[in-house]
N, C-alpha and C positions, 0 to 999 in steps of 0.2 A: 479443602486442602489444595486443590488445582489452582484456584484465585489467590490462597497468599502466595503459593511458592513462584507464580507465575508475575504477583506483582513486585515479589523480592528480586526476580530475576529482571524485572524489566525496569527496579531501580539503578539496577546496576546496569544496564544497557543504558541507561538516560548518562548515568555518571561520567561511561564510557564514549556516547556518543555526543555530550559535551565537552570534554576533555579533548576530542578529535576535532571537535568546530575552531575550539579558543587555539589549539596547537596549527591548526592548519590554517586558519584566517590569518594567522601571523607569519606562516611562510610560503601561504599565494597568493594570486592577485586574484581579483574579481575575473578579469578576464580567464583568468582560468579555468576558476567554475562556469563561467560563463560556457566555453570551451565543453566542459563537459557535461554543463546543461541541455545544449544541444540537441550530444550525441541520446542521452538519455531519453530525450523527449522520442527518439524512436524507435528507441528501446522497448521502454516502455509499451509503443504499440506493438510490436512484434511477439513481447514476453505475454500479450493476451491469450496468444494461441500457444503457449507452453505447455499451460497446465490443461486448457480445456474446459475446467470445470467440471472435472474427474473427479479431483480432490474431494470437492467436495460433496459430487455425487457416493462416493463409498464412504463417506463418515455418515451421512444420511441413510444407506441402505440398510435398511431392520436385519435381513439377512443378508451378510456378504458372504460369497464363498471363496477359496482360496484361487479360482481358476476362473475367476469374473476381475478379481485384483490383479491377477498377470496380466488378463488379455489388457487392463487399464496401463498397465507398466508399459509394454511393449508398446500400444500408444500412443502415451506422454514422452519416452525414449524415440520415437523414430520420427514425431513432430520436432521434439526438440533438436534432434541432429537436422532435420530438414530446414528449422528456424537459422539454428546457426549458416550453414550453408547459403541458404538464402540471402539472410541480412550482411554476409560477407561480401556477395555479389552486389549487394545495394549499397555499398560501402561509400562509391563514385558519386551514384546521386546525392547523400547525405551531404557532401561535402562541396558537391555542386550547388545544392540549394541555401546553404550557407552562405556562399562563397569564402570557404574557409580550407584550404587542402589538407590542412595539418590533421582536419577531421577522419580521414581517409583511415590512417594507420589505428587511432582510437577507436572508428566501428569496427573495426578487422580485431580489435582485444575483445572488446564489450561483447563480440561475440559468443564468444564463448561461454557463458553465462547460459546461454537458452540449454545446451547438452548438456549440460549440469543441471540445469535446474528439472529436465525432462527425468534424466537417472534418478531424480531424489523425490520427484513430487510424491509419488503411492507408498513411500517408506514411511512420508510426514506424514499421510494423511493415517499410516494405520498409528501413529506417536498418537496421534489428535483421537480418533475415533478410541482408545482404547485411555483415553486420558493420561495419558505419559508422561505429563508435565514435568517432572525433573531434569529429565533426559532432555526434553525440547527447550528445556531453556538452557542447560548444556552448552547446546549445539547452537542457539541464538547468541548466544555472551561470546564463546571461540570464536564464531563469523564476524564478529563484530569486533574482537579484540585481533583479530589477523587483519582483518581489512585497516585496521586504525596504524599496526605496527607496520603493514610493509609501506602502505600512506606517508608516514610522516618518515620513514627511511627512504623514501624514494626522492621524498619534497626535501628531505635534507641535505640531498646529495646533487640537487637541483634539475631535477626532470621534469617540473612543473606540472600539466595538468596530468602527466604520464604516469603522476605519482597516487593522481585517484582513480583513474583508468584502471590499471594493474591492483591497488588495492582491492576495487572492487569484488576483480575475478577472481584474486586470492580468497577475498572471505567468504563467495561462491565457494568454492574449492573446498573451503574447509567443511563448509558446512556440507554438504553433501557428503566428504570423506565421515563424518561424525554420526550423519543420518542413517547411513549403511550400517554402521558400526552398532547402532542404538538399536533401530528398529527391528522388531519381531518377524516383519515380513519378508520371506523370501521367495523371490519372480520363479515360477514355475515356464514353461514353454505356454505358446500360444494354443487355445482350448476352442474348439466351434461350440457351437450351443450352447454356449455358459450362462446365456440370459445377460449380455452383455450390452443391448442394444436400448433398455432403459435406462441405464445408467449415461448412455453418450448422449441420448436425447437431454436427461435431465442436467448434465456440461455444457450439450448445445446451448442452452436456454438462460445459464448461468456464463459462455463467451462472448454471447450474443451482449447480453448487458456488457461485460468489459468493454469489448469492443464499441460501442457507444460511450462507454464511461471515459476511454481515451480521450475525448475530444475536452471532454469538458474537465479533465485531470491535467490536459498537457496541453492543452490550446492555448493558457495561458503565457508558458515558455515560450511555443514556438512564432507568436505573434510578437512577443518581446523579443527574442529571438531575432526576430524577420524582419522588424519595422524600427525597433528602436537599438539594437545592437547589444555585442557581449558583455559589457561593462554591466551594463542595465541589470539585462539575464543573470548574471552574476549577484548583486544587491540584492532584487525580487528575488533570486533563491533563495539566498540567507533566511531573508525576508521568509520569507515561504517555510521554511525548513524549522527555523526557530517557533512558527506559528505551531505545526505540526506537532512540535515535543508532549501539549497533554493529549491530543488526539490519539496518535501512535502510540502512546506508552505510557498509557491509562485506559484506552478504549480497545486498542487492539489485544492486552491480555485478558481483558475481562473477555470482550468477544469468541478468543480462542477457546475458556472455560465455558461459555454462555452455549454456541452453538452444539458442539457435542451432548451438551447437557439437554436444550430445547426440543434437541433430535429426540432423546431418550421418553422426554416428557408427552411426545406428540399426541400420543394417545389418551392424557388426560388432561384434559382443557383448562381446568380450575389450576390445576396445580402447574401449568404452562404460562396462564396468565399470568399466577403469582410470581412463580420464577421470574418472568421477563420485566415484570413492574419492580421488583425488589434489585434486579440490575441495574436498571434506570436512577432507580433512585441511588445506586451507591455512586453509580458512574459521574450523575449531574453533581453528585457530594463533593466529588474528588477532585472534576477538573473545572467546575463555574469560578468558585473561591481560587484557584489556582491561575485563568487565565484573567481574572482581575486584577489580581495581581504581578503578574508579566506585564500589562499595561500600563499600570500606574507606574512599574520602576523600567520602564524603557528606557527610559531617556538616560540615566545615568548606567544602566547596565550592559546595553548592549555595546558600547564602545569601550566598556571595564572588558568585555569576555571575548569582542572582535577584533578592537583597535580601534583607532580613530580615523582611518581610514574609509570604514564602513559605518560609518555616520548615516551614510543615505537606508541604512536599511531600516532605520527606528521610524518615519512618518508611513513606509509603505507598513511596516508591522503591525503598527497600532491599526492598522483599516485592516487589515488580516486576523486579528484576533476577534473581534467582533464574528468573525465566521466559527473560530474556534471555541467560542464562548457555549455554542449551541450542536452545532455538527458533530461533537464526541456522541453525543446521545439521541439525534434524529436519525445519525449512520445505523443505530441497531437495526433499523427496518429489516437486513436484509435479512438477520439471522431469524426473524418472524416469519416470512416468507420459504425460505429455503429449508425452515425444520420442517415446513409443513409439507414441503413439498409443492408448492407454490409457484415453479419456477417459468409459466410463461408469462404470470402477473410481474414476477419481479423482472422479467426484459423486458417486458411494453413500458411499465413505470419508470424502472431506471433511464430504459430509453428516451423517454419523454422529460427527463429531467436532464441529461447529459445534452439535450434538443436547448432547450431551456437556456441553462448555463452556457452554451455555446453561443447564444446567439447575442448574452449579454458581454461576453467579454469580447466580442465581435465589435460590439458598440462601444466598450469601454475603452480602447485601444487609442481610439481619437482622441484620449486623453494624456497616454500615456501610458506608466508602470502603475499608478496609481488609479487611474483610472480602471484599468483592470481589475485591480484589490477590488476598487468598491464595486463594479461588477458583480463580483462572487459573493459579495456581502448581501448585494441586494438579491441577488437569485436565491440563497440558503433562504432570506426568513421568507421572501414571497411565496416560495414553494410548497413551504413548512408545513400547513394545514392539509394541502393538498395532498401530500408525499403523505401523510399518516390517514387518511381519511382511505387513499386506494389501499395501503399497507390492511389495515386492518379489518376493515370489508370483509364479512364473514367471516370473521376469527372470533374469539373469546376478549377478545380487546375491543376497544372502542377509542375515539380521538380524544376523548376526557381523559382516559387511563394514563397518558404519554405526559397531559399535561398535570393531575394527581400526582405524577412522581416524578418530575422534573420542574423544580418550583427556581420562576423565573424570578 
């Protein structure tokens, strides 16, 4: 029941979050996004340390108590107001290293996102832990249809890249106001002795990977970014973004049902193996046949849905799908790892694979936009064996199991 409601909800997210592409590629410029690619790319590093890897230590905990979930709230709240704070004072740099000023005022918005997203993470995580999918998708579709409405009212009124800055933080906004609204958990005061201190090791271990995964998620922006300028950045999003559509939203709801679920199964191996190989196989069902076909009709689609203006984003796509083609369903690793409790395999591994990635899009750069695509293309499949060989190590799995239900 979690997996239809959560993929109905997340057809209507794609509907929504296409609808916002083709509306707003039509009333900004590349530079725009470019502009807010940027700011994002340090976003993104800063929003590692949001959450912690909280979350997803108390969806994991067999036993939570209510006064181990506060002490987590309190937290994720007081990192997150410290994120914002922080990333406000680094606002200068951002826009020194650009050489863009205009950046300045945009990380001073973006900010705000991090105290928001601090207030809301232990509310989603008891949505998640207690399988609440209706309510979370709720709250997924209004974040995403506020961010889309104030977006194209801001771009209509011609505030340019002002106008996905502020949608952003709105649909932040909203969804936190929803989260609170939804969720069963409510913060108690700060508790000593709650048994708090396994649970922050087992976030350490799971920020430690983000932290590393940054580089090899966002290296690619900021070297386009840095070397070949915003125009570019802008394209390669597109580029990027449109890749991402079965990834995100095909692999991310299943994952959200997957993980809760794998947690519960821990303790029986058969029946954990089966679950994760009958994922596999729905996941590889849904999005292989789907990103064949994104390729095949690029050419004529993506200037039907961007405009003709973004012409350049259809050669870097097609080298970007070939990533998407397999990564919906290598990505599950981590939810094998982390049901099991796994989590200083899954920061050595990941780190060693965001080491990886790093070093290839370091070299792909001398190419260009493109060169970087194939980059990531050629990191995903070289890695591929490897990444499932450490994953499974001592599990009820084996690297035959991944390729049994994932038929190339």
């Amino acid at each position: 029941r979690g997996g239809a409601i959560t993929l109905v909800s997340q057809a209507t997210t794609v509907v929504l979050q296409l609808a916002s592409t083709v509306v707003l590629a039509r009333m900004l410029t590349p530079d725009d996004y470019g502009v807010m690619g940027m700011v994002l790319s340090f976003v993104a590093l800063a929003a590692l340390f949001k959450d912690l890897g909280l979350s997803s230590a108390a969806i994991q905990k067999a036993n939570l108590t209510v006064e181990q979930q506060s002490n987590l709230f309190w937290i994720n709240t007081l990192f997150g107001l410290g994120l914002t704070l922080v990333f406000a004072a680094a606002a200068p740099l951002v826009a020194w290293f650009y050489d863009r000023p205009e950046l300045l005022g945009l990380t001073w918005v973006l900010s705000l996102t991090f105290v928001l997203g601090g207030l809301s993470a232990q509310h989603n995580a008891m949505l998640v832990r207690h399988m609440q999918f209706g309510r979370q998708a709720i709250v997924n579709i209004s974040g995403i249809a506020v961010t889309f409405a104030v977006s194209v009212a801001l771009a209509y009124l011609g505030y340019g890249f002002w106008a996905l800055g502020w949608g952003h933080v709105s649909g932040a906004a909203a969804r936190t106001l929803l989260i609170w609204a939804f969720s069963p958990f409510v913060p108690g005061g700060w508790k000593r002795g709650a048994g708090t201190m396994d649970m922050i090791r087992f976030g350490a271990n799971v920020t430690g990977l983000n932290s590393a995964n940054y580089f090899s998620r966002n290296l690619d922006n900021i070297l386009i970014g840095k070397f070949v300028g915003a125009d570019t950045l802008g394209v390669y999003g597109r580029a990027y973004q449109l890749m991402l559509f079965p990834v995100q939203n095909l692999r991310a709801p299943i994952d959200a049902v997957t993980y809760p679920a794998l947690c519960r199964l821990q303790d029986n191996p058969e029946e954990w193996r089966r679950y994760h190989m009958q994922t596999l196989r729905v996941l590889s069902f849904l999005t292989m046949p789907l990103v064949a076909w994104m390729y095949l009709v690029s050419e004529p689609l993506i200037p039907l849905l961007l405009g003709e203006k973004w012409a350049g984003v259809i050669p870097i796509f097609r080298i970007l799908v070939l990533v998407a083609f397999i990564q919906p369903s290598a990505s599950m690793v981590g939810s094998v790892m982390l049901s099991l409790g796994l989590t200083r395999r899954y920061f050595w591994q990941g780190a060693a694979m965001a080491a990886f990635i790093s070093v290839c899009f370091a070299i792909g750069i001398n190419w260009g936009a493109q060169g970087v695509a194939w980059a990531y293309v050629a990191a995903i499949y070289l890695a591929l064996v490897p990444l499932l060989w450490v994953t499974y190590r001592g599990t009820a799995l084996a690297v035959i199991d991944f390729f049994d239900s994932v038929p190339f």
